[in-house]
C-alpha positions as CSV (number, residue, x, y, z in Angstrom):
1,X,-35.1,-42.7,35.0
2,X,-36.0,-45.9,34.2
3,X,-34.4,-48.2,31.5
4,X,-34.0,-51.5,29.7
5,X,-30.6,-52.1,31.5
6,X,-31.8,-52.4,34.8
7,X,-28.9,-50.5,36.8
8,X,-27.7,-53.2,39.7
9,X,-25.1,-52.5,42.9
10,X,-23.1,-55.2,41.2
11,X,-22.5,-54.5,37.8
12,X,-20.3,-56.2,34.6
13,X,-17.5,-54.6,33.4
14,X,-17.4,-51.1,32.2
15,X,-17.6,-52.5,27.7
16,X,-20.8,-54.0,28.7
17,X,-22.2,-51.2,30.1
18,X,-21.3,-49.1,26.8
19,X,-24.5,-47.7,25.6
20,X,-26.0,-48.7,22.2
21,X,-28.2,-45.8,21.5
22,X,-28.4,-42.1,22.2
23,X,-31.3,-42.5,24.7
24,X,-29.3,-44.7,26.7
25,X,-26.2,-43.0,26.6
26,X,-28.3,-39.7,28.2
27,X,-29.4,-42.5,30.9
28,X,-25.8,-43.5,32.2
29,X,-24.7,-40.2,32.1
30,X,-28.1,-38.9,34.1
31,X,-27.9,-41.6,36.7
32,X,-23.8,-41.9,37.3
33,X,-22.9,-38.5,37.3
34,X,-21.1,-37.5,40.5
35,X,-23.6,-34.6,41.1
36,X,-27.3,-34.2,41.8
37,X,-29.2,-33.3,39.0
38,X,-32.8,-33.3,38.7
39,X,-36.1,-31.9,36.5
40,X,-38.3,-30.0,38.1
41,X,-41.9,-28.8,37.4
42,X,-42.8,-25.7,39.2
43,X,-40.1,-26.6,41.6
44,X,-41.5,-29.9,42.0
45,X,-39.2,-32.9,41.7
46,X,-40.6,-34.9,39.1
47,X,-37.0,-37.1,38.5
48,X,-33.7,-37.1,40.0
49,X,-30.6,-39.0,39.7
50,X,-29.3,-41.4,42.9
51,X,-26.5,-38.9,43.6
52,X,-29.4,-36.3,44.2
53,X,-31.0,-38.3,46.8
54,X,-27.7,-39.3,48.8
55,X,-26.7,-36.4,48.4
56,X,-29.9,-34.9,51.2
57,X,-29.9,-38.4,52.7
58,X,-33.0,-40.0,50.7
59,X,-33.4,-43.1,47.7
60,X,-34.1,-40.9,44.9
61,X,-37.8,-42.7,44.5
62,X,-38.6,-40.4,48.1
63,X,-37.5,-37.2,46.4
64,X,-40.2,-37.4,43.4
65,X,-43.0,-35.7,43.6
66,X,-41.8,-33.0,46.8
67,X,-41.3,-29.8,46.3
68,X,-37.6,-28.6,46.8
69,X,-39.0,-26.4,49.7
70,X,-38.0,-28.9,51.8
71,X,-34.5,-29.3,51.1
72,X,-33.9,-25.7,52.0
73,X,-33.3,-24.4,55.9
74,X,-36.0,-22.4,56.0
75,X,-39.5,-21.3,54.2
76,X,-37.9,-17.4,53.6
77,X,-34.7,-19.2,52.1
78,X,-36.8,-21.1,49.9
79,X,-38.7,-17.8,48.6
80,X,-35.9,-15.6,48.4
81,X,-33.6,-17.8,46.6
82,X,-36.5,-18.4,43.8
83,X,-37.4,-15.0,43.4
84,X,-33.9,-14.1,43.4
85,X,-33.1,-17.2,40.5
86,X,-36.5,-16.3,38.8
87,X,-35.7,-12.9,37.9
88,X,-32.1,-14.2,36.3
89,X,-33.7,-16.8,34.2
90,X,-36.5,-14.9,32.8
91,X,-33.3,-12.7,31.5
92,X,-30.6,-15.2,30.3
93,X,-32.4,-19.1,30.7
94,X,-29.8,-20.0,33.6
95,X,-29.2,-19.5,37.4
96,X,-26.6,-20.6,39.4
97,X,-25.5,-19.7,43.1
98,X,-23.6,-20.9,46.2
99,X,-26.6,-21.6,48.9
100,X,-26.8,-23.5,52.0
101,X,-29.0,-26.1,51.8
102,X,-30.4,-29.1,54.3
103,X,-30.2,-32.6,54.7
104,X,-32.7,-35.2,56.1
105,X,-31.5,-35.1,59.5
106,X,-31.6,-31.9,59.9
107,X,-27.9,-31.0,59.2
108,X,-27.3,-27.7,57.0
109,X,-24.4,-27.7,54.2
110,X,-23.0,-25.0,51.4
111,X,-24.0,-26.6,47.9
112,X,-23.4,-25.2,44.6
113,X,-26.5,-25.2,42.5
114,X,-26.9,-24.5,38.3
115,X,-29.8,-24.5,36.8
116,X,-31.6,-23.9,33.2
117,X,-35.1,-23.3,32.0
118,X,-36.8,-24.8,29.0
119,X,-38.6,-21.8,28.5
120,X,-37.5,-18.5,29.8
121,X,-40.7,-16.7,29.7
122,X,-42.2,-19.8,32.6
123,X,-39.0,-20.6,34.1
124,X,-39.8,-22.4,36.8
125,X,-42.6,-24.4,34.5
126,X,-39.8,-26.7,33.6
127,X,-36.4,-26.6,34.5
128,X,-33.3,-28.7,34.6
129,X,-30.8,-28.5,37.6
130,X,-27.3,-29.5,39.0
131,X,-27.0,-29.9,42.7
132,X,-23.0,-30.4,44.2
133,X,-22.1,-30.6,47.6
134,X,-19.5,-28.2,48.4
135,X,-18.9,-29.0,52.2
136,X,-15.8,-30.4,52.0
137,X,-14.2,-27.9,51.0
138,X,-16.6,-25.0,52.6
139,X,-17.4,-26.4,56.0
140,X,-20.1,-24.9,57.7
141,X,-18.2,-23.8,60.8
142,X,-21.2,-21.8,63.0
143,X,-24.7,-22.5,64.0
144,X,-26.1,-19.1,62.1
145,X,-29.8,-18.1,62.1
146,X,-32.1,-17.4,58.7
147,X,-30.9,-13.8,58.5
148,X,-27.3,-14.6,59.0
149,X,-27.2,-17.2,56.0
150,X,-29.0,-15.1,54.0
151,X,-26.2,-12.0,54.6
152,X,-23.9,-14.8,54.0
153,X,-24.7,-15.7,51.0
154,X,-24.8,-12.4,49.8
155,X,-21.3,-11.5,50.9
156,X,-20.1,-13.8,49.3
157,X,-21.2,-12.3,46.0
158,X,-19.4,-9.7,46.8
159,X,-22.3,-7.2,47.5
160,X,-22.5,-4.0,49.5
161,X,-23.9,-3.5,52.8
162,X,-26.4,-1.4,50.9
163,X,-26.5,-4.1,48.1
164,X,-27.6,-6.5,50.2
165,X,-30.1,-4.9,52.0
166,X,-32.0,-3.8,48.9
167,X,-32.1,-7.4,48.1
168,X,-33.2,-8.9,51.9
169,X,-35.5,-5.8,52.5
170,X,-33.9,-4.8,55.4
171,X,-31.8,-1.9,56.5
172,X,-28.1,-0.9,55.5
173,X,-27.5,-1.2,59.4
174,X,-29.3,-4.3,60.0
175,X,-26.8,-6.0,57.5
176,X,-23.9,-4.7,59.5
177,X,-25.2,-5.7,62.5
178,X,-25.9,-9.3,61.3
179,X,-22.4,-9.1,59.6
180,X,-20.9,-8.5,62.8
181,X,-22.3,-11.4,64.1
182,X,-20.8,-13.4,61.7
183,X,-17.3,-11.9,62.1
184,X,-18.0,-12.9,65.9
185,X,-18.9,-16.3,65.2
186,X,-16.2,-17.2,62.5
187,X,-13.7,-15.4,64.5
188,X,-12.5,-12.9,61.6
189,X,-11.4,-9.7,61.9
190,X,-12.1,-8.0,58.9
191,X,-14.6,-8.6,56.0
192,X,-12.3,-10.1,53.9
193,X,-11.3,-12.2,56.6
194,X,-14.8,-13.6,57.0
195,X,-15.5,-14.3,53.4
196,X,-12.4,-16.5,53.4
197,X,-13.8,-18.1,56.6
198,X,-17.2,-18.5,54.6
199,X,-15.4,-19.9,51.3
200,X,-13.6,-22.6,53.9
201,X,-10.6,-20.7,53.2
202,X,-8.5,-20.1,57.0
């Protein structure tokens, strides 16, 4: 956003800053909250505060005008968590999950995402979003492949093996194959172990 103020590294004193309209009071608040937020169109970035651009490793002038498939790991990822958010907004206006997501260089992180639509019957026509980096306190602590995340992500929902596959299109035993894996790689013995391990907890 752009405004008559004219936001600077070096600033006055927090009373000059104090807005003197509503319009400006919505800009501070847009462009100093501690979280990404953005507006999308068709899950194109058409603004986004600075915190959103640090927050991938970009100035939030590079972010504007890309689609938010490339701040995801992967294509699938990308697909599956819209389809997945698409369906949920068409019924209540609002989305939100616990996803990993990627930075410039290439480094992967857990983020907490919200989101709401303008219009639920085109959600994704116009939508307003809250990205927060969650890594501190959910470390990423493996290298895991596409499928791996994905069953990730869904454990931590809390979903069945059976759950899960219906949602990845894959098979009951594929998910406990992959969730072996990740009890492997996290070094946890038992399911409730590894969502712990996943959550940053142990």
């Amino acid at each position: 956003m752009s405004g008559g103020r004219g936001f600077v590294h070096n600033r006055p004193p927090m009373p000059s800053l104090a807005p003197t309209n509503a319009a400006e009071a919505f800009e501070i608040a847009f462009e100093f909250s501690p979280v990404g937020m953005c507006i999308t169109e068709h899950r194109v970035v058409t603004i986004c505060n600075a915190a959103f651009g640090t927050m991938f490793g970009y100035e939030a002038d590079e972010l504007l005008g890309q689609r938010l498939a490339s701040l995801y790991p992967s294509h699938e990822e990308y697909v599956q968590i819209g389809n997945a958010g698409l369906a949920v907004m068409r019924e209540t206006g609002t989305y939100g999950d616990d996803r990993i997501m990627r930075r410039r260089d290439g480094t992967l992180f857990w983020c907490h995402v919200a989101g709401r639509a303008l219009d639920r019957s085109d959600p994704f026509a116009c939508a307003v979003w809250m990205f927060e980096d969650i890594s501190a306190k959910r470390p990423l602590a493996a290298d895991l492949t596409l499928r791996e995340r994905e069953v990730a992500r869904q454990l931590m929902t809390g979903g069945t093996s059976k759950q899960i596959a219906r949602v990845l299109g894959i098979s009951p035993r594929t998910v406990e194959a992959h969730r072996a894996r990740l009890m492997k790689k996290l070094g946890a013995s038992n399911q409730g172990e590894l969502v712990a391990r996943l959550i940053g907890i142990g």
